[in-house]
N, C-alpha and C positions, 0 to 999 in steps of 0.2 A: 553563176546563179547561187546563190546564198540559199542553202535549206533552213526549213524548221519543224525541231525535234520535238516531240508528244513528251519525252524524258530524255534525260540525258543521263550516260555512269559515266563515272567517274573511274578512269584506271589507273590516274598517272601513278608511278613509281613501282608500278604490277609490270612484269614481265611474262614472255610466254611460256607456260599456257595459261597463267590467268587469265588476260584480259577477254580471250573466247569463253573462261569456263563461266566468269561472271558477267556476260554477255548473253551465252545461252542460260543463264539461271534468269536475270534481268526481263529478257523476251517471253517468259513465262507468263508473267505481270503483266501484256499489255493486251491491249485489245487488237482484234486483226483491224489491220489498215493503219496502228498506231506506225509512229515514227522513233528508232531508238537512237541515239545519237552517243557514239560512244566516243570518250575521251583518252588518248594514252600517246604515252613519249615512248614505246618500244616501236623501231623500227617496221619489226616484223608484223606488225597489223597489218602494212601496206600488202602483203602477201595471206596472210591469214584469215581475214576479214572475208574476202573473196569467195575462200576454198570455205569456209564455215558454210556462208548464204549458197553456196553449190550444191553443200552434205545436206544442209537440211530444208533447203528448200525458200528458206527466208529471199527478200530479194535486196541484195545492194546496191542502195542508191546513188552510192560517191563515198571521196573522200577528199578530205582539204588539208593541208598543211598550212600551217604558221608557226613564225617563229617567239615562242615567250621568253620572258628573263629569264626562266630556268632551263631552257632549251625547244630544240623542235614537240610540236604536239601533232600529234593527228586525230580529225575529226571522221569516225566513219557511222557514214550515215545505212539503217537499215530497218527493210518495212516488214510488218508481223504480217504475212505471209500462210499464214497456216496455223 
């Protein structure tokens, strides 16, 4: 099933712990029940993303992989929650 994002950030080329720290700056911005839809090629999302929406309560939707020309990306999807 295909989601869709209220916004989307952009992390590629951010490693961790960017892509959380400008995830939770991002989710500040949205309205509850929005949709954030975050973009990054570090592996470690697929673990991190998770334990973030755990710590703070937010809730994770998913995540998807694809492969682009410049490498794997991963999509993770998460709702404003609080």
């Amino acid at each position: 099933m295909m989601m869709i994002a209220d916004v989307t950030l952009d992390t590629l080329g951010y490693f961790c712990p960017m892509p959380i720290i400008m995830t939770s700056k991002k989710i500040k911005e949205l309205a509850l029940g929005q949709i954030l839809e975050v973009l990054s090629d570090d592996e470690g999302i697929k673990k991190d993303m998770p334990a973030w929406c755990d710590t703070t309560g937010h809730q994770m939707l998913g995540l998807e992989e694809e492969q682009a020309q410049s490498g794997r990306v991963y999509k993770a999807f998460v709702k404003k929650t609080k």
